[in-house]
C-alpha positions in Angstrom: 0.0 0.0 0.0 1.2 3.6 -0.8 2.8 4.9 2.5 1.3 8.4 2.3 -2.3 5.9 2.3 -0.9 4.5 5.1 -0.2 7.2 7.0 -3.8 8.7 6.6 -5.3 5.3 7.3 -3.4 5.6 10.7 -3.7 8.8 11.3 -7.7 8.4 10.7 -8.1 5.2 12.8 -6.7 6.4 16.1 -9.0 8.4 16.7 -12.1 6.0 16.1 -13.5 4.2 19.4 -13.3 0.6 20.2 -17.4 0.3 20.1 -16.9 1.5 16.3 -14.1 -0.8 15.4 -15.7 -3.9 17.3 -19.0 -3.2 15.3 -17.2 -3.0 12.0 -15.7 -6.3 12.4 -18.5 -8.0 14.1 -21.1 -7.3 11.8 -18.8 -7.9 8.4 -18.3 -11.6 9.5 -21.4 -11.8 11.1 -23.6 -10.6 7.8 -21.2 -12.6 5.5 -20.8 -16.1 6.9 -24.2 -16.2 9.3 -26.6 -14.1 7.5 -30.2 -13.3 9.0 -33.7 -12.3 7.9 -35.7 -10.9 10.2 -38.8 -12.0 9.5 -40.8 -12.8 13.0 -44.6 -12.9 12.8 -46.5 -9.6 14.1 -48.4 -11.6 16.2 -51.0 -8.7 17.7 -53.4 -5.8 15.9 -51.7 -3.0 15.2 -54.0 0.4 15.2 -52.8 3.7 13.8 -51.1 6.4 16.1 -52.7 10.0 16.1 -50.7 12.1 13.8 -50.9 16.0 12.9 -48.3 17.5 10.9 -46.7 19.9 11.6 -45.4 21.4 8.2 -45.6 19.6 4.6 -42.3 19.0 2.8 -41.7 20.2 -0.6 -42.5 18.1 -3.8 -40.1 15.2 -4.5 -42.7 13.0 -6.0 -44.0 14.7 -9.5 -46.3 12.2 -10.3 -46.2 9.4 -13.4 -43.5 7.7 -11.6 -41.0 11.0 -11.7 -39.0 12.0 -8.6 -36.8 14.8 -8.0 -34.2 14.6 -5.6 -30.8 16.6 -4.7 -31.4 18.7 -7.9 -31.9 15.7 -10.5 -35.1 14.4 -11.5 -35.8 10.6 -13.1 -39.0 9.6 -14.3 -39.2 5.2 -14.7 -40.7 4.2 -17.7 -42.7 1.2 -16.3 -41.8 0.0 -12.8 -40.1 1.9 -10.2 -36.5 0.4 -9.6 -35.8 1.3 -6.2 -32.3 0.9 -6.6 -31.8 2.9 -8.8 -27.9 4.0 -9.1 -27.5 6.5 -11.6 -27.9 9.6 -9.8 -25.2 7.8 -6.8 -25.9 6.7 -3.5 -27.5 10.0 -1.8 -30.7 9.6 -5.0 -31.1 6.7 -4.2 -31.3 7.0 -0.6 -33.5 9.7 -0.7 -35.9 7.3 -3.2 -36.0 4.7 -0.2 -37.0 7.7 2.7 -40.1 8.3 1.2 -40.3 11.6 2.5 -42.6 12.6 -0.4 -45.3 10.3 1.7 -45.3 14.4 3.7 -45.7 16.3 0.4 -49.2 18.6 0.2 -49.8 17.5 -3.6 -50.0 13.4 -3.0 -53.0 11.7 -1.9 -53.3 8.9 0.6 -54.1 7.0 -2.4 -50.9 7.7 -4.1 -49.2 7.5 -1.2 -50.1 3.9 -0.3 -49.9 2.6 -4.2 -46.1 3.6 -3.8 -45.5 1.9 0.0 -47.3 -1.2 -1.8 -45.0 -1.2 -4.7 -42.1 -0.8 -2.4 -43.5 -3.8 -0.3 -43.4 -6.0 -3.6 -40.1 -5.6 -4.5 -39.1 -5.5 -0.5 -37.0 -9.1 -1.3 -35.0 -7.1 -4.0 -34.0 -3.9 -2.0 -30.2 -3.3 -1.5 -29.5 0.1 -0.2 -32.9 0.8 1.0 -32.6 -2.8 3.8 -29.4 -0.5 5.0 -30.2 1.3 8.9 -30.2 4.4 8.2 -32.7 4.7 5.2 -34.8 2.2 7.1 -34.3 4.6 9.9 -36.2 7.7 8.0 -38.5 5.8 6.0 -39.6 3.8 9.2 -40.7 7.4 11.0 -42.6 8.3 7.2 -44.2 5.1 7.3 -45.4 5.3 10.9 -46.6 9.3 9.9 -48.4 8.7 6.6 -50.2 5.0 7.8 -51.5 7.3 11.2 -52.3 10.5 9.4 -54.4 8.8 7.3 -55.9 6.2 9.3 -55.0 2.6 7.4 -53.9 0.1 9.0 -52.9 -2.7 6.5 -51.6 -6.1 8.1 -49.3 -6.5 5.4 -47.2 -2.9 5.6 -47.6 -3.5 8.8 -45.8 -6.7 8.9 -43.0 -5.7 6.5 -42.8 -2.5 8.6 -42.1 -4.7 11.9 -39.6 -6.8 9.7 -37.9 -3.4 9.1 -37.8 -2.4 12.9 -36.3 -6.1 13.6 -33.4 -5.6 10.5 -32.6 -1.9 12.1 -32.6 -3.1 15.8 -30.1 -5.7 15.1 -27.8 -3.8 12.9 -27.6 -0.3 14.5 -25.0 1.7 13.8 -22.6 1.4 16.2 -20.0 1.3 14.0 -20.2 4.6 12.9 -22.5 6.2 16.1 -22.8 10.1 15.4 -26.1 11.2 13.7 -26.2 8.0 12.1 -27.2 5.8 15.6 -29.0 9.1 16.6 -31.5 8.6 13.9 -31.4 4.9 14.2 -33.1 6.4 18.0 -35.6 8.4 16.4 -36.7 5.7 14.4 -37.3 3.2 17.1 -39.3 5.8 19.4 -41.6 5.6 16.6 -41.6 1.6 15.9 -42.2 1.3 19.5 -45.2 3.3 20.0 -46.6 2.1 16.4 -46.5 -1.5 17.9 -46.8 -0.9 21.5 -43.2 -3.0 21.3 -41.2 -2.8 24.8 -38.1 -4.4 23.2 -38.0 -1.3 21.0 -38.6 1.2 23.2 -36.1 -0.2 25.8 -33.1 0.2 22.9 -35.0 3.8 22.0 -34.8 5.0 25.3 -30.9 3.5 26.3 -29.9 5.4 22.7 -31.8 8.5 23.1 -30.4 8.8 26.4 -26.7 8.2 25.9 -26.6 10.0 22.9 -28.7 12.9 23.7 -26.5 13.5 26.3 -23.3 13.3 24.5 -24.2 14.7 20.9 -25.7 18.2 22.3 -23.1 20.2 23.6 -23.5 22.6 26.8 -24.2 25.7 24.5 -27.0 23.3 22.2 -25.1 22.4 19.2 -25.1 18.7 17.7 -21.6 17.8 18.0 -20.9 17.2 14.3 -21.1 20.7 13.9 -22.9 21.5 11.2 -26.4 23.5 11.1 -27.7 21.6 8.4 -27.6 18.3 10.4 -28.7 20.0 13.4 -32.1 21.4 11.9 -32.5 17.8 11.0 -31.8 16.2 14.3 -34.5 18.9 15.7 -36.9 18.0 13.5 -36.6 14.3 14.4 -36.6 15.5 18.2 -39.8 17.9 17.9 -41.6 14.7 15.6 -40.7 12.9 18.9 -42.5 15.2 21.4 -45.1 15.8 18.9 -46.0 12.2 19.1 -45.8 11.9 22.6 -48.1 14.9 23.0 -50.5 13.1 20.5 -50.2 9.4 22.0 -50.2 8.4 25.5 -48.6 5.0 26.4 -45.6 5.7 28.8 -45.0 7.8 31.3 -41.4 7.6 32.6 -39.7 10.9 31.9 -38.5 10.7 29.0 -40.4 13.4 27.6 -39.5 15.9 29.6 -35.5 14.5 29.1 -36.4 15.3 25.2 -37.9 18.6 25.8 -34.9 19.9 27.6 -32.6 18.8 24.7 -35.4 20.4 21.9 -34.6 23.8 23.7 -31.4 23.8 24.0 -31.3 22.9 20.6 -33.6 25.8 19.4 -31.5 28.3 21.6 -28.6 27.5 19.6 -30.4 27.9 16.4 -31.4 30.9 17.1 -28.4 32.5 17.6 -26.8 30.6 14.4 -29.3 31.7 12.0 -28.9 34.6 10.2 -31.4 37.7 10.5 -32.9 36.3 6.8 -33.3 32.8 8.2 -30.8 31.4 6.5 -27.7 29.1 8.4 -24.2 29.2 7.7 -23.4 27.0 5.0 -20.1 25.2 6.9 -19.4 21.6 7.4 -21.6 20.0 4.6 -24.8 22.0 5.4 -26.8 22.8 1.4 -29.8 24.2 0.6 -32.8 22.3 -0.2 -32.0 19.6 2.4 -33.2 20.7 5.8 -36.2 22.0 7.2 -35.9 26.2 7.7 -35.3 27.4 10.7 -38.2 29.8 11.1 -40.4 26.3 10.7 -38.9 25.0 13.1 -39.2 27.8 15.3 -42.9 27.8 14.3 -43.0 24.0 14.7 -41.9 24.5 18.8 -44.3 27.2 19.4 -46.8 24.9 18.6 -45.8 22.8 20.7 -45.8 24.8 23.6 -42.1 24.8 23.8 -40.7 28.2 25.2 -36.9 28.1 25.1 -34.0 31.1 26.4 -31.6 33.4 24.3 -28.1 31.5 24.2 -24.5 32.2 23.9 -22.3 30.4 21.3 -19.3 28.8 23.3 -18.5 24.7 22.9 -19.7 24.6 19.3 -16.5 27.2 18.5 -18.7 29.3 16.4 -19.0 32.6 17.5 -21.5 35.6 16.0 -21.3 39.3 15.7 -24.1 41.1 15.2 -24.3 44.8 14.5 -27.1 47.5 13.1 -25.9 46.0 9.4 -24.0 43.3 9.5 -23.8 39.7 10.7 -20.7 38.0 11.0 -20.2 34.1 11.8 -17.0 32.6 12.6 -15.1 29.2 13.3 -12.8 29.1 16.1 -13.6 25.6 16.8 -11.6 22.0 16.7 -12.7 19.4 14.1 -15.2 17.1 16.2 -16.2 14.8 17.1 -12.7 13.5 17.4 -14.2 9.8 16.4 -16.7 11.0 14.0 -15.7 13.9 12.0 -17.2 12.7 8.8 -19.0 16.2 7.8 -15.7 18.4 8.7 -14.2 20.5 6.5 -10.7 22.1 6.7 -12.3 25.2 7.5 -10.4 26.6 10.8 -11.0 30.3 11.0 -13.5 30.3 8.6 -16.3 33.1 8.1 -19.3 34.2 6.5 -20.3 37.8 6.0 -24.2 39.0 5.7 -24.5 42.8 5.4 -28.4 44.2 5.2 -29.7 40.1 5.8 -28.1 39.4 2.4 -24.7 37.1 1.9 -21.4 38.8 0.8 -18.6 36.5 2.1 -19.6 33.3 1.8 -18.6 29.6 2.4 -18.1 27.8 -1.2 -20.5 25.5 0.0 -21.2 21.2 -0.4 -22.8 20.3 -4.3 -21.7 16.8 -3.3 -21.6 13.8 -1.3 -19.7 11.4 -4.0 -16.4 10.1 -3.6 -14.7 12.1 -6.3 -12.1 15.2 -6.9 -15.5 17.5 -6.7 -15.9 16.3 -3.2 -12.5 16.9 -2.1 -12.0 20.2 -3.3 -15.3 21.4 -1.5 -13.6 20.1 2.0 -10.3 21.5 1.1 -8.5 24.7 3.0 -8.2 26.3 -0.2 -12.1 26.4 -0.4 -12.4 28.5 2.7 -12.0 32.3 4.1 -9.4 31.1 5.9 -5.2 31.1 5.3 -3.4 28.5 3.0 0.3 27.8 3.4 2.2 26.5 0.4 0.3 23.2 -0.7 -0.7 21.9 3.2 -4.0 21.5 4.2 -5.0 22.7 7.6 -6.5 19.2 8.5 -6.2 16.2 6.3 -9.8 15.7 4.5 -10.0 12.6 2.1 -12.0 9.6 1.0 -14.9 11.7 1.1 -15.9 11.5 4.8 -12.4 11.3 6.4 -10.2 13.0 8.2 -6.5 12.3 9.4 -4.6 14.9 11.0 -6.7 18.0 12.5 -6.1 21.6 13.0 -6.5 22.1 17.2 -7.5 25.4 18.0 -6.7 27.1 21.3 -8.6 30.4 21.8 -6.5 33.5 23.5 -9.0 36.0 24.2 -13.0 35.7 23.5 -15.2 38.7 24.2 -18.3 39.9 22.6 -16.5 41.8 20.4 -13.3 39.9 19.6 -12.3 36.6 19.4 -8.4 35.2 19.1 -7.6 31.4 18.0 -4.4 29.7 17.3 -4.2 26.5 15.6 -1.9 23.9 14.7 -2.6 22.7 11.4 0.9 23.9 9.6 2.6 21.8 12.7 4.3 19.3 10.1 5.6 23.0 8.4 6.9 24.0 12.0 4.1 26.6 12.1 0.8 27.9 13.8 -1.4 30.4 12.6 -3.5 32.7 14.5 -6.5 34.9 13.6 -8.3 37.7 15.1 -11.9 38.8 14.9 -13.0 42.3 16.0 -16.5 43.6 15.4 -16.6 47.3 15.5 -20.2 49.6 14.4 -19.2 49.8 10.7 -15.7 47.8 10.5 -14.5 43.9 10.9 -11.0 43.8 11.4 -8.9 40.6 10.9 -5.5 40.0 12.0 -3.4 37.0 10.6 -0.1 35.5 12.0 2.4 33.2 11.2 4.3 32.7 14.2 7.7 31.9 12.0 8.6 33.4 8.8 8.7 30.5 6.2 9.5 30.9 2.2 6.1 29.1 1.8 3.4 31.0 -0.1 0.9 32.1 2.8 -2.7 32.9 1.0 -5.6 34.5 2.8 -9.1 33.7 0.6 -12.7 35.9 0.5 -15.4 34.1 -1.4 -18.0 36.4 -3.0 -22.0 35.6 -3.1 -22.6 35.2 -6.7 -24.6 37.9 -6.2 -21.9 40.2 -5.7 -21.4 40.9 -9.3 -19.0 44.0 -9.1 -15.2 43.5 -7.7 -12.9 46.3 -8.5 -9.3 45.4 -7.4 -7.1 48.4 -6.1 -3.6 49.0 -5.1 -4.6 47.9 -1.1 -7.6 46.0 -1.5 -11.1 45.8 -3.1 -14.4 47.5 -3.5 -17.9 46.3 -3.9 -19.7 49.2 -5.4 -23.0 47.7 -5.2 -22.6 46.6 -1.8 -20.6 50.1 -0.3 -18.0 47.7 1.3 -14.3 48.4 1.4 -11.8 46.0 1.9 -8.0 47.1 2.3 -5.0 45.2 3.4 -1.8 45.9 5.0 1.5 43.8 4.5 0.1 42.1 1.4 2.5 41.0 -1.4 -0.4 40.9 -3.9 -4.4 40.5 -4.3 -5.6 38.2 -7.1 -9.4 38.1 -8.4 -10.3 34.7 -9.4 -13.3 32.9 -10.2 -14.8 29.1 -8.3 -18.0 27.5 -8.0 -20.7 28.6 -5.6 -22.6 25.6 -4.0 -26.3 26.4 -4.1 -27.3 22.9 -3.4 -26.9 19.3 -4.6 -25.8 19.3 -7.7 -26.4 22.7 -8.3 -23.6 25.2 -9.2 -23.4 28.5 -9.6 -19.8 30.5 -11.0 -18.8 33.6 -8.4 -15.9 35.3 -8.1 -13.3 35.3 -4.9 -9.6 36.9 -3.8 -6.6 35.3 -2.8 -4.5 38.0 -1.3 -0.6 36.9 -0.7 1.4 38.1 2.3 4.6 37.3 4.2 3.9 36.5 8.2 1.2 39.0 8.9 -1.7 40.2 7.1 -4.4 43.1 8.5 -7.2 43.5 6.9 -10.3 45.9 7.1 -14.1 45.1 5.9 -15.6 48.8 6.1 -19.2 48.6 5.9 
């Protein structure tokens, strides 16, 4: 094997837990040499749960057999193939969600025709038998067949077959959001079946990793808002159906309700003023519920929850009369799970007037190829580059070797200082300060050695940011009325990239890379 593969390979697997590595072995030999179907008989009458939704998603399902998905669209000419590969594995997970069972336009009719379709080609399914699709399509199941009143001994039975394959192949191998949702799932399965099996394993996993995922200041560990409005939503379905369904009575509700708040807090201070999130760590457009339904979503469910502060997460906001500025001084985490981390350290976005000016490039992507890469890369970032290193080794997609660590100096509400470690193999650490003044932002990068090695600071302009005028000690945005000057630069280059507005959606902007030697100042007057 290449030794540079090796080194990532080892560089990547010490950090993993035992759990993850005993899972990964167990259930390859296991589900290779003593593989199970889980078929047991639903021996008892199942009735439908009460269900109200609490938004409807937008159209995936466009009728005549056509789905749209992450920006591509297929329509099957006669039957459905629910494996269906040509759009890569992300489609064709979201084909076996059935999350267009929550759309306004489909009928229960509709609806059901497809769940029965599915249920006749259930011995065929690949990646839809995996946990986590059966994970989400279990919970749309469980909403649609309550909603709408049907109970159906055969769905149901193939349902229950589901909940056995999921409970016996969770995913402790790669825990994170993945065995978070596998939780979610089984909180639902074990109400729909009045199953105490299930709801023992639901409650154990809720529990443990509740408790570890949401960090003190309400962030999901992995970081990344996108994931985070999803894990709420799954949490608020939760209460929702408790609210709606009485069966136990054991606390749990109340644990779930003071994670859903702390959740919202932290939401509410991420969001921007226009309701958008910051586009860091694979978050995309499209994907998540917004945050202002989710908002909306608590309310009605009598859910009150407290301004917060950003701390653990290592974001930090500034918000003045006209601008809002997010940053990362954060560590890549978690340390076991990082698969949505980006080499990002020191990273920002800009809004000025609600509307985006510096912007993260954003994730089109979740395929193993050069396009994925580059979107994780340092290079991709408002943050500093030196020579060819990357601040923390991203790769295979949803790996990461070596991190960046980030010790913060001084954190106020209107500055923050971070030094991180990521040029270690260069001999080198690299520190940024973030001041937030009425009308100015002022940044302050260090090298703490001087070094031959190009160092490169990058901006990345909204595509709607149409006008860039370089001058002799920075830039101007006419449009915008934002100023941006540098001191100690060698030389400021205007270059073009790819905007991510989505999956598979793309959209060409312009950004700077602006050279310097040790230290670079720079001022965003606004």
């Amino acid at each position: 094997m290449d030794p540079r593969k090796l080194g990532l390979l080892f560089h990547t697997l010490k950090y993993l837990r035992f759990k993850q590595l005993y899972f990964r072995g167990y259930y390859l030999i296991r589900n290779r040499f003593f593989k199970k179907e889980y078929k047991n008989p639903l021996e008892k009458v199942v009735a439908p749960l009460q269900w109200k939704d609490s938004f409807l998603y937008t159209d995936s399902y466009k009728k005549d057999k056509t789905f749209d998905f992450l920006n591509l669209s297929h329509t099957f000419d006669t039957e459905i193939d629910w494996n269906y590969k040509a759009f890569g594995k992300l489609w064709t997970y979201n084909l076996n969600y059935f999350d267009f069972l929550n759309q306004s336009s489909i009928s229960s009719d509709e609806g059901l025709a497809l769940v029965q379709d599915y249920l006749g080609k259930d011995s065929v399914l690949k990646d839809g038998k995996e946990p986590y699709p059966i994970s989400l399509r279990g919970i749309n199941w469980v909403k649609f067949l309550s909603k709408h009143s049907i109970s159906n001994p055969e769905i149901n039975q193939t349902l229950y077959n589901h909940y056995q394959t999921l409970l016996n192949n969770l995913e402790y191998h790669l825990l994170g959001n993945h065995l978070l949702e596998n939780g979610f799932s089984l909180f639902f399965g074990a109400y729909y079946f009045k199953d105490e099996l299930l709801y023992k394993r639901t409650k154990q996993i809720l529990e443990e990793e509740l408790n570890e995922q949401i960090l003190k200041d309400g962030a999901h560990f992995e970081l990344s808002p996108m994931y985070h409005q999803i894990l709420l939503h799954r949490l608020l379905d939760c209460i929702n159906l408790l609210q709606l369904n009485s069966w136990k009575e054991d606390g749990l509700g109340s644990f779930l309700k003071e994670k859903a708040l702390k959740m919202l807090s932290w939401l509410q201070e991420a969001s921007f003023s226009n309701g958008n999130i910051p586009m860091v760590n694979d978050s995309a457009y499209g994907i998540a519920p917004k945050s202002k339904q989710l908002f909306d979503y608590a309310k009605e469910l009598g859910l009150e929850w407290y301004k917060g502060k950003l701390s653990d997460s290592g974001y930090r906001k500034f918000v003045q009369s006209n601008y809002e500025l997010f940053v990362d001084v954060g560590t890549v985490g978690p340390n076991y799970q990082p698969g949505h981390a980006h080499s990002d350290t020191f990273n920002f976005e800009l809004y000025v007037a609600g509307n985006p000016i510096i912007v993260d490039t954003g994730t089109s992507t979740y395929e193993k190829n050069a396009l994925r890469h580059e979107e994780r890369e340092t290079a991709s970032h408002n943050t500093v580059k030196i020579g060819n290193q990357e601040q923390t080794q991203v790769w295979g997609g949803f790996r990461v070797a070596k991190r960046a660590e980030v010790n913060i100096l001084e954190d106020t509400k209107s500055q923050v200082k971070a030094v991180h470690n990521g040029y270690r193999n260069l001999g080198l650490k690299h520190s940024r300060t973030f001041t937030a003044k009425a009308a100015q932002i002022l940044l302050v990068d260090e090298i703490d050695k001087e070094t031959k090695l190009n160092q490169i600071a990058f901006f990345h302009f909204h595509p709607n940011v149409k006008e860039i005028i370089i001058l002799d000690n920075g830039v101007k945005l006419p449009k915008e009325n934002i100023h941006i000057t540098f001191e100690n630069h060698l030389k400021i280059e205007l270059m073009s990239f790819h905007f991510a507005n989505g999956f598979n959606k793309r959209e060409k902007s312009q950004k700077i890379a602006v050279s310097f030697q040790k230290t670079l100042k720079t001022s965003i007057q606004i």
